[in-house]
C-alpha positions in Angstrom: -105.7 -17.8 -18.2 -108.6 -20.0 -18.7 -110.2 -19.7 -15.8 -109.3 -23.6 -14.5 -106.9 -24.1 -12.0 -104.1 -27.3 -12.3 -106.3 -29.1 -9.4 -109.6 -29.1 -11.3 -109.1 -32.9 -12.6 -109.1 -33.4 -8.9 -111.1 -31.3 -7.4 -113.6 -34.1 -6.2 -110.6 -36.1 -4.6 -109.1 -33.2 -3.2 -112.5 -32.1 -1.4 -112.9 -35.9 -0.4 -109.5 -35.8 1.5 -109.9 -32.5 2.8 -113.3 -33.5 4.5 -111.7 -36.5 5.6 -109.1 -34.1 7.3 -111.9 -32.0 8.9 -113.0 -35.2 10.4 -110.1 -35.7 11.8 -109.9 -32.0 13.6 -113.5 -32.7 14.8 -112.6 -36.2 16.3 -109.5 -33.9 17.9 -112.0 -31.4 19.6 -113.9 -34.0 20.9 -110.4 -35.8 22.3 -109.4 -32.5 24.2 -113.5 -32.1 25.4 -113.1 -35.7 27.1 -109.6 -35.3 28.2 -108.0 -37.9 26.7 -104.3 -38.8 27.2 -101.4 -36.1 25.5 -99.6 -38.1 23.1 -102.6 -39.6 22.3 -103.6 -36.2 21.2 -100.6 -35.4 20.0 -100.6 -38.5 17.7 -103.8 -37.5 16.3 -102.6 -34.1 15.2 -99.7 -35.0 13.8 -101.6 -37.3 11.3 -103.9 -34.5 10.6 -100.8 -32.2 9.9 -99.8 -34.7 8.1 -102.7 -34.9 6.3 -102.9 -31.5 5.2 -99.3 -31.5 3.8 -100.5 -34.3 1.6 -103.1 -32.1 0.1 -100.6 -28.9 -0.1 -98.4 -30.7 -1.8 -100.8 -32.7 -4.4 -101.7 -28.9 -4.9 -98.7 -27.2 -5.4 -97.6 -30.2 -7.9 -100.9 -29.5 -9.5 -99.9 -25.8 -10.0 -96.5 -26.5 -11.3 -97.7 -28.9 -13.7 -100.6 -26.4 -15.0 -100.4 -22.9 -14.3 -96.4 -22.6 -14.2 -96.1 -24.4 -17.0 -98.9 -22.9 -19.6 -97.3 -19.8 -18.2 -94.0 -20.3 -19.1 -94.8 -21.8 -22.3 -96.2 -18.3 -23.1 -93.1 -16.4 -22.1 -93.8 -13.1 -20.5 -93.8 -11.4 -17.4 -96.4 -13.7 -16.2 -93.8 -16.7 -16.9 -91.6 -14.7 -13.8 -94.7 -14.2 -12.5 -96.0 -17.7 -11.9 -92.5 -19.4 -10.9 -92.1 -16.5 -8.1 -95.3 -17.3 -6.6 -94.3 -21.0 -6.6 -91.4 -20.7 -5.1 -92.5 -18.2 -2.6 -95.6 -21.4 -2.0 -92.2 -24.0 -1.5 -91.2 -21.5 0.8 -94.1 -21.7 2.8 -94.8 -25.4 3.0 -90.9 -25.6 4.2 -91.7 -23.1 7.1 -94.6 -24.9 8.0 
């Protein structure tokens, strides 16, 4: 492999939105510190989770579209390889 990874394009926008989530967690913590009301709390995360499903899904797109492809355009065990670890990722996200 070359060393990029499928969400190098985007790393910029991908950083943006993730500090943009971290924002969010912060404004969270300070909602629980002043006791604000439960579903207003509960709003708030889900948006956040939300949030970060956006970004592991832009990512795991990202992946199919780079490294699972190059890799099965090379044949191989890596081919196997790479479309395991995907589907073990869609796995994951699903659980979540």
């Amino acid at each position: 492999m070359d060393g990029m990874h499928g969400y190098s394009d985007d790393k910029q926008a991908y950083l943006t939105r993730l500090r943009r989530i971290e924002g969010q967690v912060r404004g969270l913590q300070r909602m629980v510190e002043e006791d604000a009301y439960c579903i207003d709390v509960l709003t708030q995360v889900s948006a956040a989770t939300r949030a970060l499903q956006a970004v592991a899904l832009g990512l795991l797109e990202d992946h199919i579209g780079h490294c699972v492809k190059d890799a099965i355009s090379a044949g191989g065990p890596e081919a196997e390889e790479k479309v395991k670890e995907a589907s073990a990722a869609i796995a994951r996200l699903v659980r979540s």
